[in-house]
C-alpha positions in Angstrom: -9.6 10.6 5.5 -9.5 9.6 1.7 -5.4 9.5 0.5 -5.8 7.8 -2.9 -7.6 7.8 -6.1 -10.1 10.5 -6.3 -8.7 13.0 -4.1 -4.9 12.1 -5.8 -7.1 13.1 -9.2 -8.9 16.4 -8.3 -6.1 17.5 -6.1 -2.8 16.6 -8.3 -3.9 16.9 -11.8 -4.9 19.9 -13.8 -8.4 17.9 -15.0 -9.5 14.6 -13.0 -10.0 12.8 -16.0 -6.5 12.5 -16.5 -6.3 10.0 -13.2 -8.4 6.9 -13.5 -9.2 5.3 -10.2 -11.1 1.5 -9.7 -11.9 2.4 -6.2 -12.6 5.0 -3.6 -10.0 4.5 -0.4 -10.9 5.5 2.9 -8.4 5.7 6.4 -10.9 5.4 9.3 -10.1 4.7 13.1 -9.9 1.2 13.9 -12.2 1.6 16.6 -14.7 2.2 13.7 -14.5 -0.1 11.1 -17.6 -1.9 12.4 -19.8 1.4 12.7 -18.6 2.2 9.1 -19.2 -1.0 7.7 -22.7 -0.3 9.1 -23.3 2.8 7.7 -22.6 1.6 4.1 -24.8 -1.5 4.3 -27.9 1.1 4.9 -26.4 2.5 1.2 -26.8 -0.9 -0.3 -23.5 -1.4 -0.2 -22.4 -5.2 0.1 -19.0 -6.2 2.8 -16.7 -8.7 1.5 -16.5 -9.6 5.4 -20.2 -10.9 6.8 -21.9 -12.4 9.6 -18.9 -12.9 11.7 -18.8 -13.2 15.6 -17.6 -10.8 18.2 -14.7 -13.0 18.6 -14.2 -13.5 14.8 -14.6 -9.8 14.4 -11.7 -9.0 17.2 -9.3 -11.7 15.1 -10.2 -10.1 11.5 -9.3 -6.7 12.9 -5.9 -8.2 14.2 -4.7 -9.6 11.3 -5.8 -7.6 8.7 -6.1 -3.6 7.5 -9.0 -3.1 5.0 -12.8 -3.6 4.5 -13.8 -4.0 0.9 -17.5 -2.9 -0.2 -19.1 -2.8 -3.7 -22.1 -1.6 -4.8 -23.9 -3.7 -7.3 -26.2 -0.8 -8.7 -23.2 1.7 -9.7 -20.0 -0.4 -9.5 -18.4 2.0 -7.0 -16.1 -0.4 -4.7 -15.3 1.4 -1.5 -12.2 0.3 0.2 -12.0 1.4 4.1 -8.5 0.9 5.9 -7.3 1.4 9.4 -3.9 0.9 8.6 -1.3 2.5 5.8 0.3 -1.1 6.0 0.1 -4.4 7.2 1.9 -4.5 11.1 4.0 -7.1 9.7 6.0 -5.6 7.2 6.3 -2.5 8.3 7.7 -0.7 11.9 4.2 1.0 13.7 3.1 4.4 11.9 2.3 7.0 14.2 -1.2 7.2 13.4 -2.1 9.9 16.0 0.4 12.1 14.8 -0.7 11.5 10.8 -4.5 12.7 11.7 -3.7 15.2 13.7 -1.5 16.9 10.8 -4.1 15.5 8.4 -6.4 19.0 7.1 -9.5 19.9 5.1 -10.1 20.2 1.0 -13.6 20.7 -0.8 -13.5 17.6 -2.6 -16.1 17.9 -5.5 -18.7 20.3 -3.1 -17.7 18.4 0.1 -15.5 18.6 2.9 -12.9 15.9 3.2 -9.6 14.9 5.4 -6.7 14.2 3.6 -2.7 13.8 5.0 -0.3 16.5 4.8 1.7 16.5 2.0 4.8 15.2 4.2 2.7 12.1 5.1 0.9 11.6 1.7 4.5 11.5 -0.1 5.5 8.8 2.4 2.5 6.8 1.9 2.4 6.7 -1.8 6.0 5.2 -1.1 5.1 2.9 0.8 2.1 1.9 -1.4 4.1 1.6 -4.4 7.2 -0.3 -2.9 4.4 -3.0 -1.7 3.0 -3.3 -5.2 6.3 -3.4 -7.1 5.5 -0.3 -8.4 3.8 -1.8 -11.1 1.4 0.5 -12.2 3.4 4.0 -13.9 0.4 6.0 -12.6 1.4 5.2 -8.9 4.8 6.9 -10.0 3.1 9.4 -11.4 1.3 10.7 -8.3 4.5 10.8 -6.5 6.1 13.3 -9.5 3.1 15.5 -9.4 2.6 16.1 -5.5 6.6 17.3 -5.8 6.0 19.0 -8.8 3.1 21.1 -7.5 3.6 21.2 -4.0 7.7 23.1 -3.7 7.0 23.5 0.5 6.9 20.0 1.3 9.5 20.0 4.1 11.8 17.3 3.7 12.8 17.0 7.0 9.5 16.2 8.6 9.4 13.7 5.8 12.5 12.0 7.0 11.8 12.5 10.1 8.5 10.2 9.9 10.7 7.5 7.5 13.1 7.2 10.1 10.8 6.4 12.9 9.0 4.0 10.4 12.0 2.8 9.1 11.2 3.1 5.6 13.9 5.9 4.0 15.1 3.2 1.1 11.7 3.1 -0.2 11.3 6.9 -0.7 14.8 7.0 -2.1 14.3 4.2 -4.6 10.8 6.2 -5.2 12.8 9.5 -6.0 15.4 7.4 -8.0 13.4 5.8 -10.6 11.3 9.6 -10.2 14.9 11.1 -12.0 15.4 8.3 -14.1 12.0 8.1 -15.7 10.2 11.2 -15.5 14.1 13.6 -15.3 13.2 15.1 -11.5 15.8 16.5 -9.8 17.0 14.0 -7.1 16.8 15.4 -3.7 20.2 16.4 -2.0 20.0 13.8 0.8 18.9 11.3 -1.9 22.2 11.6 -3.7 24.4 11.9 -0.9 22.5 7.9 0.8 22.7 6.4 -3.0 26.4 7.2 -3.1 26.6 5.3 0.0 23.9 2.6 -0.4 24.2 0.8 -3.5 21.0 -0.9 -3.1 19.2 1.7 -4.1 20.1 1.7 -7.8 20.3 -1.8 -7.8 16.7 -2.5 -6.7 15.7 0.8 -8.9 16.6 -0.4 -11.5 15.5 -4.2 -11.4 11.8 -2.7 -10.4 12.2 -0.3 -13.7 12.7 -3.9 -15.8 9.7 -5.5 -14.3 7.2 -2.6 -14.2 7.6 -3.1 -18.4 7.0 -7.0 -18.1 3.7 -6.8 -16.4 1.0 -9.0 -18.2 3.4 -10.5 -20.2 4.2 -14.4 -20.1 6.8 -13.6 -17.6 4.4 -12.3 -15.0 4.5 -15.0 -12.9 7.9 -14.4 -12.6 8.0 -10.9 -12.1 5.1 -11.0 -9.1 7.6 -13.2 -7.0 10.8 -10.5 -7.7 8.6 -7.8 -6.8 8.1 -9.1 -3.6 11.7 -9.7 -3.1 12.6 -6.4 -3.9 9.6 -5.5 -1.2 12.1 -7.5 1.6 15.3 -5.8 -0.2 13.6 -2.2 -0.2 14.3 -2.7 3.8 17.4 -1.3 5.6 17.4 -3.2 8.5 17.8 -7.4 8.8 14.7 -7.3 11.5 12.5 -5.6 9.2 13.8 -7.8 6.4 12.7 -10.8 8.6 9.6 -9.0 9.8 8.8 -9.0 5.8 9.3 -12.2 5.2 7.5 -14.0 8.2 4.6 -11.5 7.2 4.4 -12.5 3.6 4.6 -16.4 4.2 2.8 -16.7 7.7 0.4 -14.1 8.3 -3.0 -14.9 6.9 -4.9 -12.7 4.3 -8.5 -12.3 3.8 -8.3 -15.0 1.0 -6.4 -17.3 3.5 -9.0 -16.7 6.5 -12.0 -17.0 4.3 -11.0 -20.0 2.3 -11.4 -23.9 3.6 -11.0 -24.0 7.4 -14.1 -24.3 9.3 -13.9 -21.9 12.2 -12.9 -24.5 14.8 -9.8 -24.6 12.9 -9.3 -21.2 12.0 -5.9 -20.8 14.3 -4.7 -23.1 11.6 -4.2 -20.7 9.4 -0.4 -19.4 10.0 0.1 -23.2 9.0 -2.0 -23.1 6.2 -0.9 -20.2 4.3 3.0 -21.0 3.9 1.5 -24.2 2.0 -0.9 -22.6 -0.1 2.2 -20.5 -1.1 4.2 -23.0 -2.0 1.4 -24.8 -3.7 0.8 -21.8 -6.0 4.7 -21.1 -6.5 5.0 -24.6 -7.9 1.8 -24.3 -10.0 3.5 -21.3 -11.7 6.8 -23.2 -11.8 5.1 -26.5 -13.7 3.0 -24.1 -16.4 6.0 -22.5 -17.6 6.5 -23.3 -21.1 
C-alpha cells in the first residue's frame, strides 16, 4: 500500500510535477518485511539493514518501523514501513481495519493499494505533527485531499483519532490549514479550539518554526518541534509514552552505531546519553 509521495502527486495534484518526492513509501505487513526486503535485493536494490541474525532480525522488527533501500543505478530510495508510527509515541493503530478499508487506483499503468481517504487524512497528521510540520508541502497534501475529496466523512475520521488518541494533531493540522492556506475550519474543530487552548497555542509556535528551518536557529527549532510533538498529545500517559520513546527507545542510528552485539541490550542506556551529548554540542556552538 503506497500512502505518500508519488501516489500523494498523481492522485492530489492536477499535474505530478507539481509534488516532488525524495522517496517512494511503502506500508507492507510486518510478517513481510523480510520477504520484501528479498525481493528488492534481486532488483539491485541495496538494505540499509544487512546480514543480521534471526534473533537480531526479531529485535530490529521490535523496535523499529521502516526498511530503507536505495538503488545506486537510478537513485530511487525505497522506504518500506509496517507501521504509520513508532509504538512508542503513539496508542496502537488498528492496522486490520486500515487495509481492509484501504482500495485500488491505477497508479501510472499499475494497480496499487492506497488508504481511504478517512485514514490517509489521519496519517498525513500524524506524519506532519512528528516532523514539526516543517516542510509546507506536507501541509499542502492535507489542503488538497479536503479540497478535492468533499465526502470524506468526518466522523469515521474521528472515530479512528479517538481510538488512536490523536484528535489534537488533526485539529492543529486544520488550524494552521485556515490560517495559512484560508480553509474553512471544520465545525467540531472550532467548537474543541474554543475549549482547548492548546491548539492555537502549539499552531501557532509550529507556524514560527516551519519559517526558521535552515536558518542559524535550527538547532533550536528541531528540539521545540519535538516538544510540541509531546504537547500535540491530550492525554499525560501518551505525553509520557512520547517522551520515554524519544529519549530511550533506540533508532536505527542508535542500534547500528558502536555496541558490539553482545552489548546490544545496552542500547536504552545508550541513547539518552547520545542525546544529551548532541544537545550540548548544539548548546556549546551557539554563537
Amino acid at each position: 500500500m503506497q500512502y505518500k509521495g508519488l501516489v500523494l502527486a498523481d492522485t492530489l495534484y492536477p499535474n505530478s510535477v507539481l509534488r516532488e518526492s525524495a522517496d517512494l513509501d511503502f506500508l507492507i505487513q510486518k510478517e513481510d518485511a523480510w520477504k520484501a526486503k528479498s525481493l528488492l535485493k534481486e532488483l539491485n536494490y541495496e538494505c540499509d539493514v544487512s546480514n543480521l541474525t534471526e534473533k537480531e532480525k526479531e529485535i530490529y522488527l521490535s523496535f523499529e518501523r521502516d526498511l530503507g533501500f536505495y538503488h545506486k543505478e537510478s537513485g530511487v530510495v525505497v522506504d518500506l514501513q509496517w507501521e504509520v508510527n513508532r509504538r512508542t509515541t503513539l496508542a496502537k493503530f488498528n492496522y486490520d481495519d486500515l487495509w481492509d478499508k484501504s482500495f485500488a487506483i491505477s497508479l501510472q499503468g499499475s494497480k496499487i493499494l492506497v488508504p481511504s481517504h478517512e485514514y490517509l487524512l489521519v496519517i498525513l497528521c500524524i506524519h506532519g505533527t512528528k516532523h514539526g510540520w516543517q516542510r509546507l508541502k506536507w501541509l499542502y497534501d492535507v489542503h488538497r485531499l479536503i479540497l478535492l475529496y468533499k465526502d470524506i466523512d468526518w466522523d469515521e475520521v474521528w472515530t479512528i483519532t479517538e481510538a488512536i488518541r490523536c484528535k489534537r494533531m488533526i485539529y492543529i493540522a486544520l488550524f494552521l490549514l485556515q490560517d495559512l492556506f484560508g480553509d474553512e475550519l471544520h465545525k467540531e474543530v472550532v467548537k474543541n479550539v474554543a475549549s482547548d487552548r492548546s491548539v492555537k497555542t502549539i499552531s501557532q509556535t509550529l507556524k514560527a518554526c516551519m519559517f526558521k528551518i535552515g536558518s542559524k536557529e535550527a538547532p533550536g527549532i528541531r528540539f521545540q518541534t519535538k516538544l510540541l510533538q509531546i504537547k500535540s498529545r491530550e492525554k499525560l500517559i501518551d505525553k509520557i509514552r512520547s517522551m520515554l520513546g524519544m529519549g530511550l527507545f533506540p533508532n536505527r542510528d542508535d542500534y547500528f552505531a558502536i555496541l558490539p552485539r553482545s552489548l546490544k541490550f545496552l542500547y536504552s542506556v545508550y541513547r539518552p546519553l547520545r542525546l544529551l551529548k548532541d544537545a550540548f554540542c548544539s548548546w556549546a556552538a551557539r554563537p
